[in-house]
N, CA and C atoms as a LAMMPS dump frame, in Angstrom:
ITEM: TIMESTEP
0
ITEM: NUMBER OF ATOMS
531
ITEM: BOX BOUNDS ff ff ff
-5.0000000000000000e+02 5.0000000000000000e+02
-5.0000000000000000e+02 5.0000000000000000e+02
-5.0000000000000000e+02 5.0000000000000000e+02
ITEM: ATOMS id mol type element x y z
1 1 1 N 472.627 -156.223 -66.174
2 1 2 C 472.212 -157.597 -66.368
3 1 3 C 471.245 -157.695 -67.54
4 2 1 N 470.283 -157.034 -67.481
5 2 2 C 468.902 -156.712 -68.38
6 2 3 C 469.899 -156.579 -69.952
7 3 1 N 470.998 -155.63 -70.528
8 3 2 C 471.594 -155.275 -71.405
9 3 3 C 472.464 -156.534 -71.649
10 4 1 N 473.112 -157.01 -70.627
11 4 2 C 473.793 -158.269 -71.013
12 4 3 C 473.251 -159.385 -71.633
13 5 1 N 471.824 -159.743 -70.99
14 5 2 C 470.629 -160.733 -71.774
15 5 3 C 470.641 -160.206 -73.283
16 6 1 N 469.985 -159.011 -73.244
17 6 2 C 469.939 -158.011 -74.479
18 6 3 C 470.611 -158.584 -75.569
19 7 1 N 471.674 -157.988 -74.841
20 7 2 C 473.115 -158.07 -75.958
21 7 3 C 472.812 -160.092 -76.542
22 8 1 N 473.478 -160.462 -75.394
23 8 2 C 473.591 -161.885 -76.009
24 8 3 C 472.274 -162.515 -77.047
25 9 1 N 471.401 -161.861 -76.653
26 9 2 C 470.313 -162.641 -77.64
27 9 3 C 470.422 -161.82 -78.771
28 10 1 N 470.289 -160.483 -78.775
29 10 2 C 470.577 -160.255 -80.083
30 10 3 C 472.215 -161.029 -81.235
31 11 1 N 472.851 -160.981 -80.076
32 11 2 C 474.185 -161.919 -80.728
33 11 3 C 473.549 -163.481 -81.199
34 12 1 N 473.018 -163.785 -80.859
35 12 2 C 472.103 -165.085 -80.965
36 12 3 C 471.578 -164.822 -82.275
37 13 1 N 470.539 -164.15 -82.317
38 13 2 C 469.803 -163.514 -83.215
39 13 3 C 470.168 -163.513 -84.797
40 14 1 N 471.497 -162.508 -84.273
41 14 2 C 472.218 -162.258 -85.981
42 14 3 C 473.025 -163.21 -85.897
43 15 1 N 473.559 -163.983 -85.436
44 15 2 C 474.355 -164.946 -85.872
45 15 3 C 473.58 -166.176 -86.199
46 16 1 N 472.834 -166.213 -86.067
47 16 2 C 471.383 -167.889 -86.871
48 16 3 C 471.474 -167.828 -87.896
49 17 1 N 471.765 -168.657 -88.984
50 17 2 C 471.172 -168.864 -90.186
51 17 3 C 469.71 -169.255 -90.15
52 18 1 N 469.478 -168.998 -91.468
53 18 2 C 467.753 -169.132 -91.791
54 18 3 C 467.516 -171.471 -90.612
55 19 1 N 465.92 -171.005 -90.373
56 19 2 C 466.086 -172.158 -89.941
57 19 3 C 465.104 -173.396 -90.878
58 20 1 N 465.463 -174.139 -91.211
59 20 2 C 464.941 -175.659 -92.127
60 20 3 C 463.301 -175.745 -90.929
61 21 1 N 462.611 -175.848 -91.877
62 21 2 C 461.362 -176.069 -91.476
63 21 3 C 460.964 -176.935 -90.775
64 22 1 N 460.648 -176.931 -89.245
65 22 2 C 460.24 -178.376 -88.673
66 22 3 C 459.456 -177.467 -87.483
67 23 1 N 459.126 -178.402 -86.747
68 23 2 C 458.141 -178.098 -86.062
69 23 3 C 458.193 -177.565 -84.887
70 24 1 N 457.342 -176.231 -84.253
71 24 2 C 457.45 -175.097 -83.241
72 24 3 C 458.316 -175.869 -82.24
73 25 1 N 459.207 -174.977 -81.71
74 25 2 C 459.419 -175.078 -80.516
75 25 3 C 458.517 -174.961 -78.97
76 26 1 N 458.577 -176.201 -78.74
77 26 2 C 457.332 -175.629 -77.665
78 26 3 C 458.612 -176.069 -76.249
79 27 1 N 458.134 -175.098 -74.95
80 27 2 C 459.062 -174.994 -73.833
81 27 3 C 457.762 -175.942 -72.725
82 28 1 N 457.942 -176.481 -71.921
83 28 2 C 457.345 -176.835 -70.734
84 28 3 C 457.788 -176.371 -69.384
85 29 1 N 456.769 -175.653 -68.844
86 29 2 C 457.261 -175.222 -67.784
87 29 3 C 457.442 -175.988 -66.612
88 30 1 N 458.024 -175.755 -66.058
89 30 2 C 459.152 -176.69 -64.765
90 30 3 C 458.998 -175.853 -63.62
91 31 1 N 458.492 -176.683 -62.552
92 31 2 C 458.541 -176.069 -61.152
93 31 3 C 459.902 -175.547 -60.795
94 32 1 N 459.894 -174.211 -60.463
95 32 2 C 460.7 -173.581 -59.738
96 32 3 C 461.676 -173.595 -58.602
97 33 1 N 462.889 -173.562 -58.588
98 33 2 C 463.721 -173.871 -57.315
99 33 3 C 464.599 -173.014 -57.524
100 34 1 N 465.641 -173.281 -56.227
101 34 2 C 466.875 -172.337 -56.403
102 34 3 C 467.802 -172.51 -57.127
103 35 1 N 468.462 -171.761 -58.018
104 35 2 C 469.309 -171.646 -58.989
105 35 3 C 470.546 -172.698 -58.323
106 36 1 N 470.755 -172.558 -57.081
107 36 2 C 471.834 -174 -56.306
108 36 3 C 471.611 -175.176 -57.081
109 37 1 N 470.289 -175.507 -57.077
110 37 2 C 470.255 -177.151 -57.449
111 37 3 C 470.029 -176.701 -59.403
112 38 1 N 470.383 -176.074 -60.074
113 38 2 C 470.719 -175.771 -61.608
114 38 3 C 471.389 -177.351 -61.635
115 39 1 N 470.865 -177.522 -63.043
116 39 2 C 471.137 -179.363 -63.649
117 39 3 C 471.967 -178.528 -65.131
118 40 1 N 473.052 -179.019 -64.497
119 40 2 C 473.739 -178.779 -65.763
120 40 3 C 474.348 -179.369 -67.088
121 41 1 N 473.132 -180.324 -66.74
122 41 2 C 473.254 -181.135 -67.721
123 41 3 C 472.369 -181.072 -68.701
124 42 1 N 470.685 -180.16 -68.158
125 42 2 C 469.766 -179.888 -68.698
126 42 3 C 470.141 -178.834 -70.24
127 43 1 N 469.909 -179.202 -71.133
128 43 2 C 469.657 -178.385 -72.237
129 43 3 C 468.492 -176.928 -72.145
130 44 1 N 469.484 -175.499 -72.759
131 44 2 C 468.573 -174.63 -72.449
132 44 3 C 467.246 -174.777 -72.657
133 45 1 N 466.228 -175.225 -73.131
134 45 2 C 464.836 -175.114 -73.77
135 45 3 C 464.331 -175.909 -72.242
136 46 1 N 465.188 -176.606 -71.088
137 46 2 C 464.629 -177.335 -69.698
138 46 3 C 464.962 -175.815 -68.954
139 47 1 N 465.877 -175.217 -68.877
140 47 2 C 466.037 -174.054 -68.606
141 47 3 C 465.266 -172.931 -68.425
142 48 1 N 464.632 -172.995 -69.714
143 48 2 C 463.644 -171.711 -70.017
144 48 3 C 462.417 -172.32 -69.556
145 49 1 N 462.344 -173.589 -69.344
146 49 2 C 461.05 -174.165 -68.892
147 49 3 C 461.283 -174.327 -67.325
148 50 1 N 462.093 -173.65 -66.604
149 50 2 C 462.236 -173.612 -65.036
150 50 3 C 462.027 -171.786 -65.09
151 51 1 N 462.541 -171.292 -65.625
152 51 2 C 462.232 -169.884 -65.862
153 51 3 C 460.354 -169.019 -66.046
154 52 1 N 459.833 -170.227 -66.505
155 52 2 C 458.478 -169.826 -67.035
156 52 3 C 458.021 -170.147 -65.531
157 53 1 N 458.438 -171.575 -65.452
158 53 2 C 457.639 -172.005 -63.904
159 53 3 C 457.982 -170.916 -62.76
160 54 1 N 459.096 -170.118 -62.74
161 54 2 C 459.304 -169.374 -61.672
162 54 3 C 458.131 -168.377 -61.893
163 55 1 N 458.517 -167.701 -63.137
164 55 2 C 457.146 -166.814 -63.307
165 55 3 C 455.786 -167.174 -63.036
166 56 1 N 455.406 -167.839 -63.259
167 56 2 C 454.052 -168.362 -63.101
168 56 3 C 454.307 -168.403 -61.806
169 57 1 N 455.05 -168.855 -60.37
170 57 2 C 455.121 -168.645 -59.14
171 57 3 C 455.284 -167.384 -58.791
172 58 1 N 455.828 -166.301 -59.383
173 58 2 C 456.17 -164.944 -59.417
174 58 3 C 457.513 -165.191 -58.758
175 59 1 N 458.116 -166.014 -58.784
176 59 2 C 459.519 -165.876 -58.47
177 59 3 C 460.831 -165.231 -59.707
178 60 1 N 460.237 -163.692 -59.814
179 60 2 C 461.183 -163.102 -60.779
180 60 3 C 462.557 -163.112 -60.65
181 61 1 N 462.896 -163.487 -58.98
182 61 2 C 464.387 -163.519 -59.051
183 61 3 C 464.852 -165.165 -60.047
184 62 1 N 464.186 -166.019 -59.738
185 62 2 C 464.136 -167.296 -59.7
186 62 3 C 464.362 -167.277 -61.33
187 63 1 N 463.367 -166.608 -61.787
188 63 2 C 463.401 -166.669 -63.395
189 63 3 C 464.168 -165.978 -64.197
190 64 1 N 464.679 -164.901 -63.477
191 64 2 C 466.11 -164.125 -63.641
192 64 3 C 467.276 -165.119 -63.486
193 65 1 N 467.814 -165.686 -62.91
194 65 2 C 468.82 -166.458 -62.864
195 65 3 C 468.768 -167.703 -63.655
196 66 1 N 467.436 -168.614 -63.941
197 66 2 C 467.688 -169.499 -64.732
198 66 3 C 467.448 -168.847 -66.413
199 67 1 N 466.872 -167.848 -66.486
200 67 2 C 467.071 -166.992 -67.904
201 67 3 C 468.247 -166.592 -68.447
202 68 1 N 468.881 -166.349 -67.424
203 68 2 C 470.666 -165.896 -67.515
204 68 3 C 471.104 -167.102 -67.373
205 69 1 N 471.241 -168.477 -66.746
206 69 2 C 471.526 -169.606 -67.503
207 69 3 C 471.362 -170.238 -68.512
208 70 1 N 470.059 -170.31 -68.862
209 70 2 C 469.356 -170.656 -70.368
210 70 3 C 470.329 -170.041 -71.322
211 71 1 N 470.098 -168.558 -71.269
212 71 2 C 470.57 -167.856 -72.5
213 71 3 C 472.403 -168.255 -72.493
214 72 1 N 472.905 -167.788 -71.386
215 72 2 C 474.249 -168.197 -71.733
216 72 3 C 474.464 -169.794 -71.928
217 73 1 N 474.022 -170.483 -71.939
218 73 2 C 473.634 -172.208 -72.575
219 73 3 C 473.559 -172.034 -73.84
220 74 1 N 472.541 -171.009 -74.117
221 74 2 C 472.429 -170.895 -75.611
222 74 3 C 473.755 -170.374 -76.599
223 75 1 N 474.151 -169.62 -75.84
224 75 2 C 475.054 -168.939 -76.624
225 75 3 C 476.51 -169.811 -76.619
226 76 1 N 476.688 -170.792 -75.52
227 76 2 C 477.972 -171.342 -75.53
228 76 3 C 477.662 -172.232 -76.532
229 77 1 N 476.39 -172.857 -76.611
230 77 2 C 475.855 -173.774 -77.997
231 77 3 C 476.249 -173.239 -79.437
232 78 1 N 475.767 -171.656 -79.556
233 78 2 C 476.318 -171.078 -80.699
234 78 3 C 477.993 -171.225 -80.765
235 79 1 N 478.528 -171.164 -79.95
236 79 2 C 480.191 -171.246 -80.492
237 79 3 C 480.87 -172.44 -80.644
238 80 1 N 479.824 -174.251 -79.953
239 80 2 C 480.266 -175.17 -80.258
240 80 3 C 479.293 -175.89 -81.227
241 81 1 N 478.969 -175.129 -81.907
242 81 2 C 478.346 -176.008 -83.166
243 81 3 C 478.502 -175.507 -84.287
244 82 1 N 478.787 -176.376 -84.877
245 82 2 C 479.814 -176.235 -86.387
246 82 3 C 478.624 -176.3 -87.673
247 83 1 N 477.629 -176.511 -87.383
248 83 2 C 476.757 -176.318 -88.541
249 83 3 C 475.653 -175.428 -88.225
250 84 1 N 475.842 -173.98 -88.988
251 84 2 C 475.584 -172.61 -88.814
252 84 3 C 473.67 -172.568 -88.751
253 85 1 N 473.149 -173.679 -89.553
254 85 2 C 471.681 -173.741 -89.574
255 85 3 C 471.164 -173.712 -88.383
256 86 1 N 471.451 -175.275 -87.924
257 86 2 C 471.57 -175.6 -86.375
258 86 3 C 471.305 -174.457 -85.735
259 87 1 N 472.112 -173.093 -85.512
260 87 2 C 472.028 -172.577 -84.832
261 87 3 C 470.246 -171.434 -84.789
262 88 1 N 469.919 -171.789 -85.826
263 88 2 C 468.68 -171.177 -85.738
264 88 3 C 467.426 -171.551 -84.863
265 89 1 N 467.892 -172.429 -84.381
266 89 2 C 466.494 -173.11 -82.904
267 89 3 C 466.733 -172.014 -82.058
268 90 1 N 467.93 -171.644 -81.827
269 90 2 C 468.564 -170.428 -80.212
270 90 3 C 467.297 -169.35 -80.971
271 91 1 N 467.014 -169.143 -81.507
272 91 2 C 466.227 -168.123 -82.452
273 91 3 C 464.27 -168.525 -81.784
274 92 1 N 464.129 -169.617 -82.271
275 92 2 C 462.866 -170.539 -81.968
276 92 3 C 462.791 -170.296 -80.465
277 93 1 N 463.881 -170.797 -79.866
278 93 2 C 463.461 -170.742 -78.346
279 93 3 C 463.443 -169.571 -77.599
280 94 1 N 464.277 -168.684 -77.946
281 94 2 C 463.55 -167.572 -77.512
282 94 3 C 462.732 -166.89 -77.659
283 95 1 N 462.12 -167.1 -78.908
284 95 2 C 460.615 -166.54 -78.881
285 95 3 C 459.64 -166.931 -78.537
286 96 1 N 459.879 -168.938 -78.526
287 96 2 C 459.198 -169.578 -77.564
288 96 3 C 458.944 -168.821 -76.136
289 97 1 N 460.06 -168.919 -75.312
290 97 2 C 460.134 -168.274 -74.557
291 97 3 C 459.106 -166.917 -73.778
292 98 1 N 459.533 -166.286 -74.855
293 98 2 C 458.752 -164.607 -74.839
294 98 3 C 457.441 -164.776 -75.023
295 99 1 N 456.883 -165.334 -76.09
296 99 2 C 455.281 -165.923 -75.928
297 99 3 C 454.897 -166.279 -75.055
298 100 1 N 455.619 -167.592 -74.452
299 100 2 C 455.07 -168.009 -73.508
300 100 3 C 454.881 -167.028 -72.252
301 101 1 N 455.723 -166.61 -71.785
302 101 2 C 455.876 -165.72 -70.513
303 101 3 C 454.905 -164.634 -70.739
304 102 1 N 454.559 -163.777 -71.74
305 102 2 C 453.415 -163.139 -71.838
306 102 3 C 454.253 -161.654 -71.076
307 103 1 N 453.557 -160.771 -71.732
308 103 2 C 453.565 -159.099 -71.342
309 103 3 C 454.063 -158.933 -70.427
310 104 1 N 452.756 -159.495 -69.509
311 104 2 C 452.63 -159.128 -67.82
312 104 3 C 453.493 -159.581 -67.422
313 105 1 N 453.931 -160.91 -67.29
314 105 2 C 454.671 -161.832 -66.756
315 105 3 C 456.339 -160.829 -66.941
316 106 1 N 456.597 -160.18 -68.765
317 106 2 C 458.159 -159.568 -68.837
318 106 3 C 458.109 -158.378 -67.991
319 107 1 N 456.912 -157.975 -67.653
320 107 2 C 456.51 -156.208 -67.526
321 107 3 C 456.948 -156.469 -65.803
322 108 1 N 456.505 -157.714 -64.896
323 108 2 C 456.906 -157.865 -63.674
324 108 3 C 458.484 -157.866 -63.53
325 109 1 N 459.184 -158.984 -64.737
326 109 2 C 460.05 -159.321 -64.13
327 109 3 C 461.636 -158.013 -64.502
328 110 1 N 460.608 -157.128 -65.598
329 110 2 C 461.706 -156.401 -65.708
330 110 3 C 461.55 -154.896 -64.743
331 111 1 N 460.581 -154.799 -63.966
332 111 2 C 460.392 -154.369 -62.563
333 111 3 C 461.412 -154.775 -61.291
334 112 1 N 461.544 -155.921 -61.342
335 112 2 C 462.021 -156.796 -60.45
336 112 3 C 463.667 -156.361 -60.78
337 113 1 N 463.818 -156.493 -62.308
338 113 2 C 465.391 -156.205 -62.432
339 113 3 C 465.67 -154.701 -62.192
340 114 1 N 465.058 -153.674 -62.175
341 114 2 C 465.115 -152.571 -61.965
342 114 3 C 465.254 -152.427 -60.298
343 115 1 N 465.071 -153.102 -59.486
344 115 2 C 464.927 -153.214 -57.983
345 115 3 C 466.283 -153.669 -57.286
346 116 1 N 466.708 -154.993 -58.243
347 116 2 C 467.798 -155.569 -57.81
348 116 3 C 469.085 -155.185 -57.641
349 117 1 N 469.908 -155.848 -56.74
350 117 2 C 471.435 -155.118 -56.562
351 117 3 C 471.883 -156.256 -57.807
352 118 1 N 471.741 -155.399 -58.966
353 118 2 C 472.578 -155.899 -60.132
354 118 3 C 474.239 -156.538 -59.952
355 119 1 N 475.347 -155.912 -59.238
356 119 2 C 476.148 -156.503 -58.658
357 119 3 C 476.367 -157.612 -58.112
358 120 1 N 475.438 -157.925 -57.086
359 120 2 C 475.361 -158.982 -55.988
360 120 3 C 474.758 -160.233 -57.28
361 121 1 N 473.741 -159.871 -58.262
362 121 2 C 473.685 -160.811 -59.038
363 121 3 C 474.152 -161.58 -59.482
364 122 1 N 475.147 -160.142 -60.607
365 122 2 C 476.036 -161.142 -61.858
366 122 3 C 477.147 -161.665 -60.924
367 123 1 N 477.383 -161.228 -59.418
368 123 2 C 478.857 -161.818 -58.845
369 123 3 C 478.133 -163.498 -58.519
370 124 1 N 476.512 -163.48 -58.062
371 124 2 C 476.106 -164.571 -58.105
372 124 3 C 476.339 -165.541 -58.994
373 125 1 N 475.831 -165.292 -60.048
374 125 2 C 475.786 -166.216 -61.501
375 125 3 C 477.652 -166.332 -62.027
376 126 1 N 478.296 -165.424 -61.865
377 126 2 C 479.798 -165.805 -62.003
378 126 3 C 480.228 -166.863 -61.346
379 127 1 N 479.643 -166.731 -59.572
380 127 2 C 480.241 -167.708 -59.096
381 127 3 C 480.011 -169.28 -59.029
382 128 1 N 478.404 -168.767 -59.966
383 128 2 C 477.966 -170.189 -60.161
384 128 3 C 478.375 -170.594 -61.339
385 129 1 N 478.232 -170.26 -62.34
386 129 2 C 479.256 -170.568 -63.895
387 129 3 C 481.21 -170.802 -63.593
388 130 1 N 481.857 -170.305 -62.661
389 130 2 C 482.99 -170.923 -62.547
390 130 3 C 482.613 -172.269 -61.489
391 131 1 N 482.052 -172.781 -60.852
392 131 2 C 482.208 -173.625 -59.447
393 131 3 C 481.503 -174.821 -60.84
394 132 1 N 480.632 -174.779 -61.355
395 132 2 C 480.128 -175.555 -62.508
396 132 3 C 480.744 -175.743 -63.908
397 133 1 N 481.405 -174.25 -64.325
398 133 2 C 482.235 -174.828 -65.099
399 133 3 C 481.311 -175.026 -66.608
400 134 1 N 482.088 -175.44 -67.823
401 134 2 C 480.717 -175.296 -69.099
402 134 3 C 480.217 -176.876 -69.034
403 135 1 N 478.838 -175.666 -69.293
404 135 2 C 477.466 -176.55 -69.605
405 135 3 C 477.69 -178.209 -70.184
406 136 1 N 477.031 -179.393 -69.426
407 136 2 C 477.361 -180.881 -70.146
408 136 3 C 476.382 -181.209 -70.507
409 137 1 N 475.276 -180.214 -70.575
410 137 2 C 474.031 -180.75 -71.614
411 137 3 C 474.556 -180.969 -73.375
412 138 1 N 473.552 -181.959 -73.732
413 138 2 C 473.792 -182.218 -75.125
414 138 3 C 473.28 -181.312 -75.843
415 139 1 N 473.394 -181.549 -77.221
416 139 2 C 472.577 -180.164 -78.272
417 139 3 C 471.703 -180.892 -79.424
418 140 1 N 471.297 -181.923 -78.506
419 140 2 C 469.976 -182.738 -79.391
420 140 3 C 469.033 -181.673 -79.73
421 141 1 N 468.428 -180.402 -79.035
422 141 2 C 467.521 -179.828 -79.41
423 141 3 C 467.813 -179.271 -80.849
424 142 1 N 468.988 -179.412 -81.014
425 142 2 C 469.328 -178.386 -81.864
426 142 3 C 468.985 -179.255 -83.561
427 143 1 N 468.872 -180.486 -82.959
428 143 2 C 469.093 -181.87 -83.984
429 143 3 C 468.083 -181.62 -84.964
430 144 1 N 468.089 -181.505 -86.262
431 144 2 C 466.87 -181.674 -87.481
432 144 3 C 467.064 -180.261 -87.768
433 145 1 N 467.758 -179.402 -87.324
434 145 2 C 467.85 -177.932 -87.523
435 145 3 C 468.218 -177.477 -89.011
436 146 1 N 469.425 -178.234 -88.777
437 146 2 C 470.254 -178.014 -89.958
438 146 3 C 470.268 -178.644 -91.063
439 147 1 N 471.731 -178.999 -91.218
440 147 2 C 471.98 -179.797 -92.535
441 147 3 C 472.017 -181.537 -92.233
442 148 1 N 471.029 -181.991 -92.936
443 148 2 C 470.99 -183.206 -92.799
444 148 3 C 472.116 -184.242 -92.414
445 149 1 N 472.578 -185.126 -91.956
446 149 2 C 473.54 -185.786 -91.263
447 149 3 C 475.064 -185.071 -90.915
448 150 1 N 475.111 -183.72 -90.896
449 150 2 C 475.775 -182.875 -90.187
450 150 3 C 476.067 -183.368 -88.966
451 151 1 N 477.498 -183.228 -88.613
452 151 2 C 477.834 -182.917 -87
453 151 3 C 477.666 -181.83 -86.527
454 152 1 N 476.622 -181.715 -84.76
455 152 2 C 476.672 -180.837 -84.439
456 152 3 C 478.126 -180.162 -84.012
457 153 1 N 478.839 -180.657 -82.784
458 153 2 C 479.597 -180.327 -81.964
459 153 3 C 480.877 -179.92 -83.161
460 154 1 N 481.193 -179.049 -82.946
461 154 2 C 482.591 -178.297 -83.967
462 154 3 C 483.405 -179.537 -83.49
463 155 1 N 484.578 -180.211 -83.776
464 155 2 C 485.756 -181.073 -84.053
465 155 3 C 486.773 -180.156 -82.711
466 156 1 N 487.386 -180.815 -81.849
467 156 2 C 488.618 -180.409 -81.149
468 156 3 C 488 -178.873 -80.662
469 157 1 N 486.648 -178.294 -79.922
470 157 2 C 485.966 -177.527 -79.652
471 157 3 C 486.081 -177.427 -78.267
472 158 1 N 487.065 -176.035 -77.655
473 158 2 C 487.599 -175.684 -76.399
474 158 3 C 486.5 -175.401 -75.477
475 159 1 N 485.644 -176.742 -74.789
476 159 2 C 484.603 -175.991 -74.211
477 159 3 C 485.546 -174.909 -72.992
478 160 1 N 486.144 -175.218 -72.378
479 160 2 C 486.55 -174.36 -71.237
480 160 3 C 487.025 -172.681 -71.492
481 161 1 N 487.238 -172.683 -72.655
482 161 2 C 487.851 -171.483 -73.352
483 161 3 C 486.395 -170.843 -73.694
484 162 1 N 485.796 -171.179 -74.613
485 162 2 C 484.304 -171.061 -74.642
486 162 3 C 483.426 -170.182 -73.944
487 163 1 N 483.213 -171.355 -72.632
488 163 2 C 482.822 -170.757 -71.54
489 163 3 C 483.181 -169.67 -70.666
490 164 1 N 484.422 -169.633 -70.734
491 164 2 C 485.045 -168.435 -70.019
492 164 3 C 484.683 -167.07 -70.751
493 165 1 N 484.559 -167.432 -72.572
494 165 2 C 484.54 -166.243 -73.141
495 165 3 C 482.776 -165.767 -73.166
496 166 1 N 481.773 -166.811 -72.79
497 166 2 C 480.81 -166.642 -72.482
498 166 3 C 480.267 -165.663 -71.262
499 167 1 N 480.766 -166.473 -70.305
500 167 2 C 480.652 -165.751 -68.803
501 167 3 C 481.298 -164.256 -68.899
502 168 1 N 482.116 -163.941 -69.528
503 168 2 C 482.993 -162.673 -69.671
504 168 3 C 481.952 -161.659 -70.575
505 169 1 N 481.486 -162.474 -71.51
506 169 2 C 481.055 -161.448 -72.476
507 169 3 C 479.52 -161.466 -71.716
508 170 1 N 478.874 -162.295 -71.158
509 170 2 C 477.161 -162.332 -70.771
510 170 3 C 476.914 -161.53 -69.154
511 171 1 N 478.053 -161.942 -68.434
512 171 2 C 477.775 -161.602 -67.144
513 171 3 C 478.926 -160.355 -66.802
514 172 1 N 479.922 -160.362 -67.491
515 172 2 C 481.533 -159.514 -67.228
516 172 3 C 482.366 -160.52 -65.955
517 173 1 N 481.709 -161.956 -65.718
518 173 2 C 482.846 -162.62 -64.89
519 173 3 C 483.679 -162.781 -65.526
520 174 1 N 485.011 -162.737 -64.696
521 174 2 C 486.401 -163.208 -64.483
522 174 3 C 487.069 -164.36 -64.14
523 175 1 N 487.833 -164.957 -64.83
524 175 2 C 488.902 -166.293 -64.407
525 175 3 C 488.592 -166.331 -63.036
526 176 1 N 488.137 -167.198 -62.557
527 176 2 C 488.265 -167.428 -61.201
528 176 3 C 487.452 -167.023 -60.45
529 177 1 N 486.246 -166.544 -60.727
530 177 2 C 485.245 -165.808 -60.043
531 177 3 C 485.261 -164.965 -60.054
């Protein structure tokens, strides 16, 4: 799970173009709940701000699962947006992110992932990414990123195809759960 985050953010990472100068990303943290009631309509940067709030509760499982939502949010964002700048906020917010959460806070929760039945997880988060299906948040965050009156959303852009290739490549789920 820990390598799958890994992976995808570094895929995040190198795939950003440089980002147009505007102003920090800042995350707000969001009281904590169970990954069940996930708003999938919320844009990752509400995501990572339910993730911080778990931490700050010490709910590392809590912040494990909406981190692995966030990020795969992020990354299905990278394959439906057609203007490559844009994609440099996924960059912003995760370091947002990492600041915010602080040492201690990664040093617990990657304790916590070392503990967990990694299995029982990602079969978790699979079964919640097929029963939900891709992300219907917008990609306003992403807005002022790029190229000035640019469309974000790529033209005739397969979210369902997308997503599947998301969940496959972030978690190793399968068609169908």
């Amino acid at each position: 799970m820990a390598r799958n985050i890994g992976l995808a953010a570094a895929l995040l990472f190198l795939g950003a173009a440089p980002v147009t100068a505007q102003a920090a990303v800042e995350l707000t943290a969001r009281s904590c709940r169970p990954i069940a009631q996930v708003d999938w309509t919320a844009p990752p940067p509400e995501q990572f701000g339910i993730a911080l709030g778990c931490l700050a509760e010490e709910d590392y499982g809590g912040a494990i699962r909406f981190h692995a939502v966030a990020a795969a949010m992020m990354f299905f964002d990278a394959m439906r947006v057609s203007d490559q700048a844009a994609r440099g906020v996924q960059a912003e917010v995760a370091k947002a992110f990492g600041d915010q959460a602080g040492e201690a806070a990664m040093s617990a929760q990657s304790g916590f992932l070392r503990t967990m039945n990694q299995a029982a997880f990602s079969a978790e988060i699979c079964k919640l990414f097929d029963a939900k299906g891709p992300p219907q948040h917008a990609v306003a965050y992403m807005k002022g990123r790029g190229e000035p009156g640019a469309d974000l959303v790529e033209p005739g852009f397969d979210s369902a195809g997308a997503w599947a290739e998301v969940s496959a490549l972030m978690m190793r789920c399968l068609p169908g759960g």
